[in-house]
LOMARGU-981578 format. One record per residue (C-alpha): residue number from 1; residue in three letters; x, y, z. Coordinates in steps of 0.001 Angstrom, whole numbers, plus 500000, padded with zeros to 6 digits. Layout:
% residues N
<atom seq="NUM" type="ALA" X="X" Y="Y" Z="Z"/>
...
END
This chain:
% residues 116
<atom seq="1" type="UNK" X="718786" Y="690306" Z="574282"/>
<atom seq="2" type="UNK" X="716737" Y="687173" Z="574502"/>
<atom seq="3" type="UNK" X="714087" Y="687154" Z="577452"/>
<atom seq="4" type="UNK" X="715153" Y="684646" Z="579987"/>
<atom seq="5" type="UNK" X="711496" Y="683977" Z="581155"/>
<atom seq="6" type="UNK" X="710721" Y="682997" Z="577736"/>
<atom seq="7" type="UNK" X="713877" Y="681039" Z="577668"/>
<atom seq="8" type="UNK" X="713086" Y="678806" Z="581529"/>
<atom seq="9" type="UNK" X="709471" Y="677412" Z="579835"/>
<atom seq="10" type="UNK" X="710251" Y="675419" Z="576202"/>
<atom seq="11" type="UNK" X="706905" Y="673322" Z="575579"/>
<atom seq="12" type="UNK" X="708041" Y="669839" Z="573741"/>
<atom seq="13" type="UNK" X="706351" Y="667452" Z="572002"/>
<atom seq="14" type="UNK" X="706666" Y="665240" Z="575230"/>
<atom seq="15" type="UNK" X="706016" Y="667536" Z="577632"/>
<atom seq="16" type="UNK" X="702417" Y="665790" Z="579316"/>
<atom seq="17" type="UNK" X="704098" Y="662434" Z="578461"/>
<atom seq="18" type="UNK" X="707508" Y="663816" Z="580976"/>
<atom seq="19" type="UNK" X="705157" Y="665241" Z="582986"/>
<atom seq="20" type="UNK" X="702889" Y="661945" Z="583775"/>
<atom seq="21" type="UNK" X="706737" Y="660087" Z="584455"/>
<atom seq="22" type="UNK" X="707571" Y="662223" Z="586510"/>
<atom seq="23" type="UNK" X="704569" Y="662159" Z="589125"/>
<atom seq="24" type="UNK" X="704794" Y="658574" Z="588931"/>
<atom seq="25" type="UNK" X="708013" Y="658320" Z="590329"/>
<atom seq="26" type="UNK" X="707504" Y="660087" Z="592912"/>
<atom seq="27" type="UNK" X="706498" Y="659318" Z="596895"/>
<atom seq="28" type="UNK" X="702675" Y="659498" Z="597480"/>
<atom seq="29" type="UNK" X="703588" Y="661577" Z="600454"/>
<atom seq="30" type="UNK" X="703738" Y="665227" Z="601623"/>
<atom seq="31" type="UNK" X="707445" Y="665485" Z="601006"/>
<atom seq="32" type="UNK" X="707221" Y="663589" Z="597026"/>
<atom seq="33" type="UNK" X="704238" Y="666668" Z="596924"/>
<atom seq="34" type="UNK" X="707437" Y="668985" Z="597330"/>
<atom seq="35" type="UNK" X="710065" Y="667646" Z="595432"/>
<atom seq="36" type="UNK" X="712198" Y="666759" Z="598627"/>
<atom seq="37" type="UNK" X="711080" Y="669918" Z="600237"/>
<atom seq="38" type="UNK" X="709092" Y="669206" Z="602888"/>
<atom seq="39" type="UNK" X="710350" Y="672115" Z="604812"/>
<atom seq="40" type="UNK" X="708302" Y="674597" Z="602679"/>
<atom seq="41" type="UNK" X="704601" Y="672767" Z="603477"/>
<atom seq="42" type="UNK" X="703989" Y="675160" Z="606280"/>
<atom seq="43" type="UNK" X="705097" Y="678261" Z="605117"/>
<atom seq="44" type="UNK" X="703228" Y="677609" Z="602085"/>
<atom seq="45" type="UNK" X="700235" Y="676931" Z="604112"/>
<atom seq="46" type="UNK" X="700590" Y="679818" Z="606072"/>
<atom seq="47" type="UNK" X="700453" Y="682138" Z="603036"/>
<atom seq="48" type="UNK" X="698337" Y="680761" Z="601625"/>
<atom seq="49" type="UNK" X="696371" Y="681034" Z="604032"/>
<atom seq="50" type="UNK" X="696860" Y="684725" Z="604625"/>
<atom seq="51" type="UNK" X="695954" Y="685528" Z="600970"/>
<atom seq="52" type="UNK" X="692854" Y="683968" Z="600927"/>
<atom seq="53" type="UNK" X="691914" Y="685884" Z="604065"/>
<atom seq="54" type="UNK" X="693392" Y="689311" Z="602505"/>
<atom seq="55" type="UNK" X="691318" Y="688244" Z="599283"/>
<atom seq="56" type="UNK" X="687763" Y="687694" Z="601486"/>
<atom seq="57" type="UNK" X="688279" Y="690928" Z="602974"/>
<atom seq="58" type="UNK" X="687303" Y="693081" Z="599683"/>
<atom seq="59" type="UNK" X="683923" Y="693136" Z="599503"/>
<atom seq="60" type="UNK" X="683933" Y="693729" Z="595620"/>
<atom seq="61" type="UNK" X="684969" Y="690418" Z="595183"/>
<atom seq="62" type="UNK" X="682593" Y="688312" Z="597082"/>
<atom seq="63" type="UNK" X="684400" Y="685024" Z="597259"/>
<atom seq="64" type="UNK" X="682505" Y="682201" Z="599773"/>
<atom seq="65" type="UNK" X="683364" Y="679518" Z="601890"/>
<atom seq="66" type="UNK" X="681294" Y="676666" Z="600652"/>
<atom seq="67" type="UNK" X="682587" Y="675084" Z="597669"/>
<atom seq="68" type="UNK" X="686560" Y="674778" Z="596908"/>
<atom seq="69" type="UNK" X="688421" Y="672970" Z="593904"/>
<atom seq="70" type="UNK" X="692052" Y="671337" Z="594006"/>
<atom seq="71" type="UNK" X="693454" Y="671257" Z="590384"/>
<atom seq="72" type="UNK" X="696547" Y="669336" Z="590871"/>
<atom seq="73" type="UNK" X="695555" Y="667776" Z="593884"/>
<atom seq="74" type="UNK" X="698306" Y="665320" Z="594799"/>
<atom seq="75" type="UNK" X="697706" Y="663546" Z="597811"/>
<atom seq="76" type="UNK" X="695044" Y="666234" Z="599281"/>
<atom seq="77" type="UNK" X="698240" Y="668102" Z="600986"/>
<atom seq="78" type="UNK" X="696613" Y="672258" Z="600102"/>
<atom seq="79" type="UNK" X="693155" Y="670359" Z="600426"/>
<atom seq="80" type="UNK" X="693725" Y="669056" Z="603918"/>
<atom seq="81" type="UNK" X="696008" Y="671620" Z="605330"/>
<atom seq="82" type="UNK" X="694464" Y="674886" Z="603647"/>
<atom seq="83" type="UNK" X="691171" Y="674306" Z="601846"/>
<atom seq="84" type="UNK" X="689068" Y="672246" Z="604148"/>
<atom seq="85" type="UNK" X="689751" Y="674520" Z="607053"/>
<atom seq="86" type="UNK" X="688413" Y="677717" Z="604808"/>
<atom seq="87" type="UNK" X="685687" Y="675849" Z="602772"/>
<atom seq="88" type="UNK" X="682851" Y="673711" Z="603858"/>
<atom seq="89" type="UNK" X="683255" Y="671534" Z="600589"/>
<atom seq="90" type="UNK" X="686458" Y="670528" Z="598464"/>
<atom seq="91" type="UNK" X="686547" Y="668287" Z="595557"/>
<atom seq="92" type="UNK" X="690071" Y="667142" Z="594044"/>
<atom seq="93" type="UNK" X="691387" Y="666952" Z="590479"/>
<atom seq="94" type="UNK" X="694495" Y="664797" Z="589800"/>
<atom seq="95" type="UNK" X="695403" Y="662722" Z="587092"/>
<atom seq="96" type="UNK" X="697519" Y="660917" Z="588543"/>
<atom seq="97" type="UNK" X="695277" Y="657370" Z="590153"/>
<atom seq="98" type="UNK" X="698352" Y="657007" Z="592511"/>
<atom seq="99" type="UNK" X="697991" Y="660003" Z="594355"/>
<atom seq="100" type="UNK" X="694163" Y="660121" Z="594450"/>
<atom seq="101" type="UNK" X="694193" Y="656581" Z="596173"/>
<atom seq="102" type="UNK" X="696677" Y="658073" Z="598651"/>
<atom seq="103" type="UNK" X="694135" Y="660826" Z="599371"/>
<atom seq="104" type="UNK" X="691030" Y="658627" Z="599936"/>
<atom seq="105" type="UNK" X="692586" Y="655698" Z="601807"/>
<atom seq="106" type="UNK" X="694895" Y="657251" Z="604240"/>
<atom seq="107" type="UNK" X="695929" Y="661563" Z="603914"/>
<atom seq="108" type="UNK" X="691819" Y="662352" Z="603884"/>
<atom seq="109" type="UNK" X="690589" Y="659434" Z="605206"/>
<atom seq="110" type="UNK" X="688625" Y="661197" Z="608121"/>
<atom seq="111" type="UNK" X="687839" Y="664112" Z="606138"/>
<atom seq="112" type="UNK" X="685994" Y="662168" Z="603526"/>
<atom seq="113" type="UNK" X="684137" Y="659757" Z="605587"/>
<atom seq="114" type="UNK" X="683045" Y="662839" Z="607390"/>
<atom seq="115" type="UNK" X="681462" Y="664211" Z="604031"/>
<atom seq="116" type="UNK" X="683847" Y="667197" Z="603143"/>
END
């Protein structure tokens, strides 16, 4: 019996190339960030959110608050909504110009001419 986790991811050839077409069709907005799903945004916030706070509880792990990364960053969406209000510092990664122009002209406008 064949397992069907293995089965649901099949790397191709293409698969950065499909991947790069994709993002670029989609809406530089909070909803094209879902897939359509805009309903899940706060919810995912939210527990995200509540993680991050179980995480910073363990001592053993000593995890700040100053610096944060977004892989993936989209239009700043987890940055904005999650990150900023937990770290004093976030810097985005997203290869996808589109997106990133979305994030510094209008979705974290304010946040970036204030300096986070």
């Amino acid at each position: 019996m064949s397992d069907p986790r293995k089965a649901a991811f099949r790397p191709t050839a293409t698969w950065y190339e499909d991947a790069d077409k994709y993002w670029k069709s989609v809406s530089s907005n909070v909803d094209g960030m879902l897939g359509g799903l805009e309903i899940v945004h706060r919810p995912d916030i939210a527990g995200s959110r509540e993680f991050l706070t179980k995480l910073r509880s363990d001592p053993s792990l000593a995890l700040g608050s100053k610096y944060a990364c977004d892989c993936g960053a989209g239009i700043g969406r987890v940055t904005k909504h999650f990150l900023l209000p937990m770290f004093d510092r976030v810097d985005l990664v997203e290869q996808n110009s589109k997106f990133l122009h979305e994030a510094e002209t209008s979705y974290l406008k304010h946040e970036k001419e204030s300096g986070q």
